[in-house]
Residue frames as qw, qx, qy, qz and C-alpha x, y, z in Angstrom:
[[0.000, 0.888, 0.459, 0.000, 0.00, 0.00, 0.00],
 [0.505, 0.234, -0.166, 0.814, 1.65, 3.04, -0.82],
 [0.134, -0.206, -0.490, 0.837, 1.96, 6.23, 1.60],
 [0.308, -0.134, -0.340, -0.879, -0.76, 8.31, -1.05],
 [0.519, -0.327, -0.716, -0.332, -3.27, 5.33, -0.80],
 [0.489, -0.331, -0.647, 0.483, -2.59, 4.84, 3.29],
 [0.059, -0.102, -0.072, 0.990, -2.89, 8.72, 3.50],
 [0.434, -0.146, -0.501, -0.735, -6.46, 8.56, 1.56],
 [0.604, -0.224, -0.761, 0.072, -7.50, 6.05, 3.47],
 [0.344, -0.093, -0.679, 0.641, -7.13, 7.62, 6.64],
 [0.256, 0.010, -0.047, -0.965, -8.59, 10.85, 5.57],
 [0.505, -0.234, -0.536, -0.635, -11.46, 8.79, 4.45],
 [0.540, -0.344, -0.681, 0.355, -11.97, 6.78, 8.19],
 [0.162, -0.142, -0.202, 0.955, -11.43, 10.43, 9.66],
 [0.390, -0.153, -0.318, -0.850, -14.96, 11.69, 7.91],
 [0.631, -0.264, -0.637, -0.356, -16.43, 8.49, 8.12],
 [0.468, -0.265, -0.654, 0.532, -15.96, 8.59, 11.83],
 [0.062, -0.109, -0.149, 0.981, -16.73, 12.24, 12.56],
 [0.338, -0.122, -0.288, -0.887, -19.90, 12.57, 10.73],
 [0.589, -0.413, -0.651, -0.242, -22.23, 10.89, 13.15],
 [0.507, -0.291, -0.469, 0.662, -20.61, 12.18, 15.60],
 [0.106, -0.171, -0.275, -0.940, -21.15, 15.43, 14.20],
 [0.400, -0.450, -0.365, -0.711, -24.51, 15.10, 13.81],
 [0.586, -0.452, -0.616, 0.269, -24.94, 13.37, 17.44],
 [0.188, -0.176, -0.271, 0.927, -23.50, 16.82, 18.88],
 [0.284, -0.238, -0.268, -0.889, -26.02, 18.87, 16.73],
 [0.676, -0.444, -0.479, -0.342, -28.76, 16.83, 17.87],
 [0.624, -0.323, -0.502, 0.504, -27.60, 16.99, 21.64],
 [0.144, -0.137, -0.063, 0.978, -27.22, 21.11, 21.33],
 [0.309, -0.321, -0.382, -0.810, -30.47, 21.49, 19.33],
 [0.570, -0.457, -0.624, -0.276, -32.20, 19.32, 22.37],
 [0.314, -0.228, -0.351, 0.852, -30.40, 21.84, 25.05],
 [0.023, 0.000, 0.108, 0.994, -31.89, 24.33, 23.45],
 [0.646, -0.514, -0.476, -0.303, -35.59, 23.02, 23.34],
 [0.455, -0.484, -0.664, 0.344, -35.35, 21.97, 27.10],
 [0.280, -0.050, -0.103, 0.953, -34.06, 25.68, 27.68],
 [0.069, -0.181, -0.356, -0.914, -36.67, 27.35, 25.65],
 [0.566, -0.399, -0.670, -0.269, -39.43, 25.06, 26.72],
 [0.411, -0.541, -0.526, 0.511, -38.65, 25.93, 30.48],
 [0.011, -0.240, -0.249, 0.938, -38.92, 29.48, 29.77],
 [0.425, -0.317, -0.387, -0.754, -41.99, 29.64, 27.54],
 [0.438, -0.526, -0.727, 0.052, -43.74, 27.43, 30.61],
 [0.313, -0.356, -0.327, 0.817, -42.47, 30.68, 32.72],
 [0.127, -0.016, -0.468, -0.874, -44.17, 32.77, 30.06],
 [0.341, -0.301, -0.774, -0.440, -47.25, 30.56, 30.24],
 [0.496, -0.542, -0.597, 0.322, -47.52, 30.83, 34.27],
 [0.293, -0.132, -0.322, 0.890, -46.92, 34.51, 34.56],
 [0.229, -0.390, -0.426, -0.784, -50.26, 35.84, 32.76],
 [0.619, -0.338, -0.705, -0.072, -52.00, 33.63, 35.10],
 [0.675, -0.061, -0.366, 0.638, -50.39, 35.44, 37.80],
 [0.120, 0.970, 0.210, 0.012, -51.27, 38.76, 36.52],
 [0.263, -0.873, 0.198, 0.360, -47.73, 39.25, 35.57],
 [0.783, 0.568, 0.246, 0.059, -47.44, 39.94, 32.37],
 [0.250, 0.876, -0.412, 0.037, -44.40, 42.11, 31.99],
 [0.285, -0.306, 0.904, 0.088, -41.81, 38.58, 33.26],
 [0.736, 0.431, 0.511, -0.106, -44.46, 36.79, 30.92],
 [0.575, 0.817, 0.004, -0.046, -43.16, 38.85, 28.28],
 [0.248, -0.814, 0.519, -0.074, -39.67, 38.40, 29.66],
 [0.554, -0.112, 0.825, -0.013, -39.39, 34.42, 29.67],
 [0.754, 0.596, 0.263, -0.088, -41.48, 34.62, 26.16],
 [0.425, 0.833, -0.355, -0.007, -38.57, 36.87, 24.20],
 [0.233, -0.502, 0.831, 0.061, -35.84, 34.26, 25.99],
 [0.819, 0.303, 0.487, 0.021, -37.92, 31.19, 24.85],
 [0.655, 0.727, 0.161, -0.130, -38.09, 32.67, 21.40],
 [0.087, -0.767, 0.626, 0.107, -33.59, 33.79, 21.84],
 [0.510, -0.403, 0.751, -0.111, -33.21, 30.08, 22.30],
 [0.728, 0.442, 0.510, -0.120, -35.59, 28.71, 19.90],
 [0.534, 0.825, -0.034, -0.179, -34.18, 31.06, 17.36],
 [0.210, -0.590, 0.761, 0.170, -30.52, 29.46, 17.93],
 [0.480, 0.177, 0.834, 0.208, -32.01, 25.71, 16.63],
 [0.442, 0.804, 0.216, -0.335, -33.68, 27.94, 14.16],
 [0.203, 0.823, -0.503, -0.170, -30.29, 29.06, 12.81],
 [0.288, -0.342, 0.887, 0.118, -28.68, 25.39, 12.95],
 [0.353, 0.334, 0.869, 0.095, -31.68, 23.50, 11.43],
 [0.027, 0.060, -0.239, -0.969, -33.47, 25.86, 9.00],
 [0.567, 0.016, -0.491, -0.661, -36.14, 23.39, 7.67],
 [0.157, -0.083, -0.905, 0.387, -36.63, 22.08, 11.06],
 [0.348, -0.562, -0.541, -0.521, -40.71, 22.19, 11.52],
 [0.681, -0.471, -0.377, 0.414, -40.22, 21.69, 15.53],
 [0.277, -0.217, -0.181, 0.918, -38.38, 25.28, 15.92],
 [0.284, -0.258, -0.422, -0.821, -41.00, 27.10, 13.76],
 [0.535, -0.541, -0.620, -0.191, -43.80, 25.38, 15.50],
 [0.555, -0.516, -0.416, 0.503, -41.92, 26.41, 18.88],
 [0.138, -0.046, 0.067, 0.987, -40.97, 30.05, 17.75],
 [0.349, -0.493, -0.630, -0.488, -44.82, 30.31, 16.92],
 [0.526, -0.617, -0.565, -0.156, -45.86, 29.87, 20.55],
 [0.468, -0.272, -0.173, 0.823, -42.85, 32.22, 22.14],
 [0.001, 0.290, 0.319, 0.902, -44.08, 35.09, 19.35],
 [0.430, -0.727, -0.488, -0.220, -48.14, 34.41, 21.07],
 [0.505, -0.742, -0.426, 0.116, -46.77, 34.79, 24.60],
 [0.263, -0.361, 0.002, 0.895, -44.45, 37.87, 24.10],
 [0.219, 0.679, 0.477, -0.513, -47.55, 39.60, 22.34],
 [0.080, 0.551, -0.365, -0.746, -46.34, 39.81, 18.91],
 [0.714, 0.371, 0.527, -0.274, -48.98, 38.64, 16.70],
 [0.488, 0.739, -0.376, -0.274, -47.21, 39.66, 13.09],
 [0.040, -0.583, 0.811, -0.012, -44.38, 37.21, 14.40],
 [0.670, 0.122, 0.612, -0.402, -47.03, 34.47, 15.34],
 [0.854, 0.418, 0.271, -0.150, -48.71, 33.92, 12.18],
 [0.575, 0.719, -0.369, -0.130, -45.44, 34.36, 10.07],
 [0.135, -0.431, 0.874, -0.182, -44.14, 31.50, 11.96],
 [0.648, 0.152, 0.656, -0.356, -46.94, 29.74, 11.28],
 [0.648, 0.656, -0.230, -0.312, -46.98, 30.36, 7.65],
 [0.158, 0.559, -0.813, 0.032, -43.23, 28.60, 7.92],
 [0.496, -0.174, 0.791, -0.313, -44.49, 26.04, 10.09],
 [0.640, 0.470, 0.248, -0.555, -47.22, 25.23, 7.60],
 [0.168, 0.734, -0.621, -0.217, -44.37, 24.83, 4.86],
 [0.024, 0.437, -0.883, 0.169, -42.26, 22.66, 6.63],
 [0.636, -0.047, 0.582, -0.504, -44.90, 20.34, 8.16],
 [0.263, -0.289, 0.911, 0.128, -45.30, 17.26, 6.46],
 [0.061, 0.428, 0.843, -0.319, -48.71, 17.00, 7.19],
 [0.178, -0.339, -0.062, -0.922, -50.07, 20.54, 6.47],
 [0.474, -0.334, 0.248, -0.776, -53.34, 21.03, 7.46],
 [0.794, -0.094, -0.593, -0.092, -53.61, 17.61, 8.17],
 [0.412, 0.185, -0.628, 0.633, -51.45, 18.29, 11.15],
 [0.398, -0.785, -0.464, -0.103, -52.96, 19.28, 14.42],
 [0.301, -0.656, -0.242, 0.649, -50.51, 21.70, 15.61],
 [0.135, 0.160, 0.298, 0.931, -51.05, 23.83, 12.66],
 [0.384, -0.670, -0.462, -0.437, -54.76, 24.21, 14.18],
 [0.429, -0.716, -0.533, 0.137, -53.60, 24.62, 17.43],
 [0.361, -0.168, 0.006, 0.917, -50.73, 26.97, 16.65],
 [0.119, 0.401, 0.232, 0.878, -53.48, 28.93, 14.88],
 [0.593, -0.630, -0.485, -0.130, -56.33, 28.50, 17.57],
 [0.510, -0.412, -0.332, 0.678, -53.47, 29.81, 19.96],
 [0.255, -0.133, 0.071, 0.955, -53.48, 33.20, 18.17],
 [0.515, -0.529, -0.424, -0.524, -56.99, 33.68, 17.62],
 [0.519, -0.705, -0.483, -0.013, -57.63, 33.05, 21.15],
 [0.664, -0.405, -0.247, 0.577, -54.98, 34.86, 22.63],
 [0.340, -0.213, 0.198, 0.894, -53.46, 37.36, 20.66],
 [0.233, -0.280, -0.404, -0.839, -56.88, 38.51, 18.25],
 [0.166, 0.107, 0.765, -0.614, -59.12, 37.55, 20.71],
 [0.609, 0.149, -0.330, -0.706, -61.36, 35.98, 18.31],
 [0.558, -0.048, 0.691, -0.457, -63.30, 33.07, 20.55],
 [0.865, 0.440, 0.063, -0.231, -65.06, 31.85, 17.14],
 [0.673, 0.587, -0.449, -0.024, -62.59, 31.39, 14.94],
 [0.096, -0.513, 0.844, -0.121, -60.07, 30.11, 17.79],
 [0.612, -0.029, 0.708, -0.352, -62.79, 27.32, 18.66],
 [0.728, 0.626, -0.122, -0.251, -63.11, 26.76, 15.00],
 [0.261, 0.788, -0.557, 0.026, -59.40, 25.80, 14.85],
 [0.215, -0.363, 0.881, -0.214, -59.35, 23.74, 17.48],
 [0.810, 0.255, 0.338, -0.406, -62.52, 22.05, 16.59],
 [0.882, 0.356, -0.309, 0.000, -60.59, 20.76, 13.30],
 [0.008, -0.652, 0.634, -0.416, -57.70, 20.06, 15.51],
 [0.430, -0.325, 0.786, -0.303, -59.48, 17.63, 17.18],
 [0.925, 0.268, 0.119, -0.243, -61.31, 16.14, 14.18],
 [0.679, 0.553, -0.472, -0.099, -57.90, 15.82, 12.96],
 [0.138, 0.233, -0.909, 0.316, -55.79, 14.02, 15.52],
 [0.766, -0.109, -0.567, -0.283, -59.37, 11.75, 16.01],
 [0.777, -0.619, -0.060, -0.101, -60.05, 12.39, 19.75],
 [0.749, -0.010, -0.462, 0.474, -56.32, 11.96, 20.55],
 [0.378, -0.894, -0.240, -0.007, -55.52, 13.60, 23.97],
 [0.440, 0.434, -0.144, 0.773, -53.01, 16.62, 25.08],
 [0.191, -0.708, -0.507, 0.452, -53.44, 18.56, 28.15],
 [0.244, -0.187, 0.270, 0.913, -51.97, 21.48, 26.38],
 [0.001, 0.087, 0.787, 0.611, -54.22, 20.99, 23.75],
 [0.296, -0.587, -0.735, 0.165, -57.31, 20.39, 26.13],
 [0.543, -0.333, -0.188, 0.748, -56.43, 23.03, 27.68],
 [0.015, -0.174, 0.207, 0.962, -56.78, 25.76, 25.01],
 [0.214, -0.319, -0.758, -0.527, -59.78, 24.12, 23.90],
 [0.202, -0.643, -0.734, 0.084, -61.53, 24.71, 27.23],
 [0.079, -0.437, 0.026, 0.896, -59.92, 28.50, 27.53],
 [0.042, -0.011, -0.473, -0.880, -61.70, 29.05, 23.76],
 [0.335, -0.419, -0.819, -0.204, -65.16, 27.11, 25.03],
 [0.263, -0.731, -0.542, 0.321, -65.25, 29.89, 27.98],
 [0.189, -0.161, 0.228, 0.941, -64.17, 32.83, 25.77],
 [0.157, -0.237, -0.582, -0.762, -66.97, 32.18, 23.53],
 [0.344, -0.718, -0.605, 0.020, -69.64, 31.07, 25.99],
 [0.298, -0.541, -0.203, 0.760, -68.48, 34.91, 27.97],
 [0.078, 0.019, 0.515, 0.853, -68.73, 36.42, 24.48],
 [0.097, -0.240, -0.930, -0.261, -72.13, 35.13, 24.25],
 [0.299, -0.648, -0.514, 0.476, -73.46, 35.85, 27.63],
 [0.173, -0.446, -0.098, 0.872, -72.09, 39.69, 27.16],
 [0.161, 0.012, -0.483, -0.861, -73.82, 40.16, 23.73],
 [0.374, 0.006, 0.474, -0.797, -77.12, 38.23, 24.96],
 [0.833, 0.112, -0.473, -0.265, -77.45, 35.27, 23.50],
 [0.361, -0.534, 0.692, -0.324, -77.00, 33.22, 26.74],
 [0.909, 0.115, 0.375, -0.142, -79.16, 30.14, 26.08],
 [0.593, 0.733, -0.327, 0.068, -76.19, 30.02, 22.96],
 [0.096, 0.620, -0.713, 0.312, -73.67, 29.83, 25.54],
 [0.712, -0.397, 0.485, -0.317, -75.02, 26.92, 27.47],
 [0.873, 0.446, -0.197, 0.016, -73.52, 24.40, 24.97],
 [0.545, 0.524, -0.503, 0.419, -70.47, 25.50, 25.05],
 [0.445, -0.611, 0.411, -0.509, -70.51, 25.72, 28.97],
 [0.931, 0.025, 0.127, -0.342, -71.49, 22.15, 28.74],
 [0.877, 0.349, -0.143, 0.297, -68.85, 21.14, 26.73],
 [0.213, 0.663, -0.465, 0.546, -65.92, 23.03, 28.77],
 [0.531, -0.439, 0.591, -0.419, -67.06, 21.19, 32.04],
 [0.889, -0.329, 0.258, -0.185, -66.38, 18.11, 30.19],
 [0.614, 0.629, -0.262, 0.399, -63.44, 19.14, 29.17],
 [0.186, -0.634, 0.535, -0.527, -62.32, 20.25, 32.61],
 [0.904, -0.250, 0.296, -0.179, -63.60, 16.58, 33.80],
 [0.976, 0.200, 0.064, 0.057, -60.83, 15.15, 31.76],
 [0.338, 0.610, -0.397, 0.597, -58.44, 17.28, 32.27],
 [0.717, -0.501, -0.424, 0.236, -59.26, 16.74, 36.39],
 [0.220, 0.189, -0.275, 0.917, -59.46, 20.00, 37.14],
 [0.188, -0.620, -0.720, 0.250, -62.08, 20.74, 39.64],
 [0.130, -0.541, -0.076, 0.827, -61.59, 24.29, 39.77],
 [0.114, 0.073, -0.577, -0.806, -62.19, 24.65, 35.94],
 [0.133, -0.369, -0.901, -0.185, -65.31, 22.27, 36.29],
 [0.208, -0.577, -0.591, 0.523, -66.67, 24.35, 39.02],
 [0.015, 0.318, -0.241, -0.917, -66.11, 27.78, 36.57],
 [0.221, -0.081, -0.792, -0.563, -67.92, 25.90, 33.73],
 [0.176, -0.579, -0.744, 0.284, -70.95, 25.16, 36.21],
 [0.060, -0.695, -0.380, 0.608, -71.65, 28.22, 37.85],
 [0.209, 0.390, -0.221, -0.870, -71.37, 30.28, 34.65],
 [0.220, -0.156, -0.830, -0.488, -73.70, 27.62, 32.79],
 [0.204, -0.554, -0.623, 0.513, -76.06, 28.55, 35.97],
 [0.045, 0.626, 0.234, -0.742, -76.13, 31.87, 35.41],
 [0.140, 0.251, -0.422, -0.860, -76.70, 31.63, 31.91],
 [0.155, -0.518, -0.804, -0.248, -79.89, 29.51, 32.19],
 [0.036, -0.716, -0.475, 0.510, -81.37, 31.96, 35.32],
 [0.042, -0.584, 0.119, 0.802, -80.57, 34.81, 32.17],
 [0.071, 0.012, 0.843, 0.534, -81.82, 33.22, 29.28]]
């Protein structure tokens, strides 16, 4: 074997070794970054709740820092888009939202087949336009499309959009309208075993029969 060949050779062991490795790092940094991001958007989620919205908006714009690093490493990664989507809702920039959603949409395999392209949009309708129809619209194909499968997340927004609209209702005076949806958000809150939600969903389905 001469030195050229032995030289080639090595070089070629040298790649063929490295490049899984490679990519093992990437994939080991890009899933730092999720955990990261994901622990501040939850900080993001819990501060509204709180009535503190200005460290909501604080933990949202780090999510979104972090997210936008696997952004830059994976371009046509559907997973950062999908996650940059829900950082943009809870730091209050709705322009960012849907043009992350547009991307998401793209990338997604699935399109609208997918169900987080309904719930990414169902998040910004309910949250950011505060548009109770259309969000419960979203999610409503959301759950025809993932066929009853369960998410608390998911759940979750679905019963927040089921007492947006039934409140919507109530205030414009079409209560006996809202008692559906009341209906259906306390048995959403039964499956989600939240007593506290169930108990919301009651008493305001109460006061919209005694007003009807």
């Amino acid at each position: 074997m001469t030195t050229r060949t032995l030289t080639a050779l090595v070089g070629f062991l040298l790649v063929a070794l490295a490049g899984p490795a490679s990519v093992r790092a990437d994939e080991a940094t890009k899933r730092n970054l999720i955990e990261r991001g994901n622990a501040a958007l939850r900080g993001a989620q819990r501060h509204p709740v709180e009535g503190r919205l200005g460290d909501a908006r604080r933990h949202a714009k780090r999510a979104t820092a972090l997210f936008s690093q696997v952004e830059t490493q994976r371009q046509a990664d559907p997973e950062a888009a999908f996650l940059l989507v829900q950082a943009a809702v809870f730091a209050g920039d709705a322009k960012a939202a849907n043009r992350w959603l547009e991307t998401y949409v793209t990338r997604s395999a699935y399109g609208e087949q997918d169900p987080n392209v309904h719930y990414a949009r169902g998040l910004i309708q309910l949250l950011l336009e505060r548009r109770s129809a259309a969000a419960l619209d979203s999610l409503e194909q959301m759950r025809r499309v993932a066929r009853g499968a369960s998410d608390r997340g998911r759940d979750t927004l679905y019963y927040q959009a089921l007492m947006a609209e039934s409140g919507r209702l109530i205030q414009s005076g079409a209560a006996k309208k809202a008692i559906p949806f009341l209906q259906k958000a306390g048995r959403m809150a039964i499956q989600l075993r939240d007593r506290r939600k169930e108990l919301a969903a009651r008493s305001n389905a109460g006061i919209a029969w005694q007003i009807s």
